[in-house]
N, C-alpha and C positions, 0 to 999 in steps of 0.2 A: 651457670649451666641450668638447663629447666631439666624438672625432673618430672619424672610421673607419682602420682600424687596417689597414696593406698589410704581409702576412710573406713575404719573400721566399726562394722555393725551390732551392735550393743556395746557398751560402756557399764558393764555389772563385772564381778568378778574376773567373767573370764575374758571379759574382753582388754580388764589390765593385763591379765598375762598375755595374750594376742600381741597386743601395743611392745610387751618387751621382746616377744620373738619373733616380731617383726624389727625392729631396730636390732638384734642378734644378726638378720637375713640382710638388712641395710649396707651391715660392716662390710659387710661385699659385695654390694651391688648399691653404689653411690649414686646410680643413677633415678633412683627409687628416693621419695621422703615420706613419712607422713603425717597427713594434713589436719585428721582428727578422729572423731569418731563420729555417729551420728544414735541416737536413742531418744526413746520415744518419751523417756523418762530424765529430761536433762540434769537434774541435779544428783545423775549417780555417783560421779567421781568426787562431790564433795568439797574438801579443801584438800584431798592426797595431789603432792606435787609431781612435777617432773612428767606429766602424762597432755599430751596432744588435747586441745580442747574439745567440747561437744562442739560441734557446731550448726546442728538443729535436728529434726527431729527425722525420723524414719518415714512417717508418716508425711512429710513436706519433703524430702530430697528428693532432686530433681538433676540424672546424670549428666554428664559432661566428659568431652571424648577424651581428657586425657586425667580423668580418676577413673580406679580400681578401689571398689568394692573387698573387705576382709569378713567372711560371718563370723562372729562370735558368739552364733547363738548356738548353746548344747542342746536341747529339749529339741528332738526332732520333729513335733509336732508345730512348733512354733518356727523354727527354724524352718521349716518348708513355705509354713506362710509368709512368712514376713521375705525370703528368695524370692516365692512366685510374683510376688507384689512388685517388688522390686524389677525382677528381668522383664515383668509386663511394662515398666515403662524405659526399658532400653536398657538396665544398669548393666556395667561391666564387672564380672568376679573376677577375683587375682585366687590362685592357687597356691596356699602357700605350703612350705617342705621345710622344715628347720634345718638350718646347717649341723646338726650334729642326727637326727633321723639316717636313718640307714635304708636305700631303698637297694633291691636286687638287682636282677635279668628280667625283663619281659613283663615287669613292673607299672599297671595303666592306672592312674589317679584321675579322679574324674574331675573336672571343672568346679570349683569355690572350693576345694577338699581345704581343710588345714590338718597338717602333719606335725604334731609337735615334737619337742626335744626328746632326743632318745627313744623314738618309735623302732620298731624296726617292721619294715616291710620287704620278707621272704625273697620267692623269686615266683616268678610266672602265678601271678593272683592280680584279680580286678578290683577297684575301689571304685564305688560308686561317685558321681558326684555329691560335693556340698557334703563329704564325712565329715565327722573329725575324730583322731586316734589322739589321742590325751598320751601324755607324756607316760615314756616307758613301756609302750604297750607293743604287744608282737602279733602280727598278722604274718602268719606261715606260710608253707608254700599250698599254689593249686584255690585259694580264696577266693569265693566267691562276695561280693558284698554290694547291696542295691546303692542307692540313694539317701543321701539323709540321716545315714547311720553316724551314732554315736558312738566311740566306745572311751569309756570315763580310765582312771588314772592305773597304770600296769594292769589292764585287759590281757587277756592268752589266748587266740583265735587261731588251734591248733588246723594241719595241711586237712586241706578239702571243705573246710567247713562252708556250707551255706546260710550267709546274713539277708531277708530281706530285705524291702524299703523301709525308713523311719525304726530300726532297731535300735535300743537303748541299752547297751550293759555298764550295769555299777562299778563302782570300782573295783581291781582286782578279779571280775568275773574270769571265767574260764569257760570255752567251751571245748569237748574233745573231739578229734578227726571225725570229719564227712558229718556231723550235724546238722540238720536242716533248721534252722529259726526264722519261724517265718514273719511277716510284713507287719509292722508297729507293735510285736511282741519286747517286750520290757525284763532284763534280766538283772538282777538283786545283785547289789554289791558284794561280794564276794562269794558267789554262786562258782557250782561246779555245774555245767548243762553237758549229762550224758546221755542223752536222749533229746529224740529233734520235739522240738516247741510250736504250736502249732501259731497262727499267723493272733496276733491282739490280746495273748497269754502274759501276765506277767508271773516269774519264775522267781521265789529267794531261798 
């Protein structure tokens, strides 16, 4: 059977967890393998077994119509570049949603998003493209959120809140209803944000 091929973008940390919640998302959709990763730093997986090879570098891939694209890059700054680079010369993103993430009603996830395990996504809220919500984190209802948004491990992104583009919260951050944080503003791991943040601010 051919399958469609997912290569996933950076091979550091978090792109081994990437790799496992994507074979998690495989167990169900057989039709899917994948192929490897691709990093601009090949010898980051080392000698750790059991993981899809590099297979060359970010900086030299070159798309093909039937691989998809996974980002595993957090830092939203870097993560935007190394997309834009990429969709400039054709690449294809895959969207990925873990089979155990919870999404609602009226639920829009944007193009390359990854949803990890045990997220939960409310009901009638936008995700930008190219997020990614780290494992256990709750986006509420009525959410707003740009592009490129990060949010790190059990995040709380209480109803109505507004995330701009390239926002970064630490882990366990919290923000409270209808906050505004605005564009490549940076929030401290374990921050309470009870007041809106203004855009390029970083909050601890």
């Amino acid at each position: 059977m051919n399958t469609k091929k997912l290569i996933i973008v950076g091979a550091g940390s978090f792109g081994r967890e990437v790799h496992q919640w994507l074979e998690d998302w495989i167990a169900f959709h057989p039709d899917w393998s994948i192929a490897g990763f691709i990093d601009d730093t090949k010898t980051h997986l080392g000698n750790l077994l059991n993981y899809s090879p590099v297979l060359g570098s970010i900086a030299e891939y070159a798309p093909a119509a039937d691989e998809y694209l996974v980002c595993a890059i957090a830092t939203p700054e870097h993560k935007k570049a190394v997309v834009t680079k990429l969709l400039g010369r054709g690449a294809q993103f895959f969207t990925l949603v873990h089979p155990t993430a919870i999404v609602g009603k009226n639920v829009i996830i944007g193009e390359g998003s990854v949803i990890c395990p045990h997220a939960i996504l409310s009901v009638d809220l936008e995700i930008g493209a190219f997020a990614t919500i780290n494992s256990a984190s709750t986006v509420a209802h009525d959410v707003k959120m740009g592009k490129f948004v990060t949010l790190s491990l059990q995040c709380d992104v209480t109803g109505g809140v507004i995330l701009g583009d390239e926002v970064f919260l630490g882990s366990r951050a919290s923000v409270l209803p209808h906050i505004h944080v605005g564009h490549k503003a940076c929030i401290g791991a374990g921050s309470v944000v009870n007041r809106s943040v203004a855009a390029g601010l970083t909050v601890v």
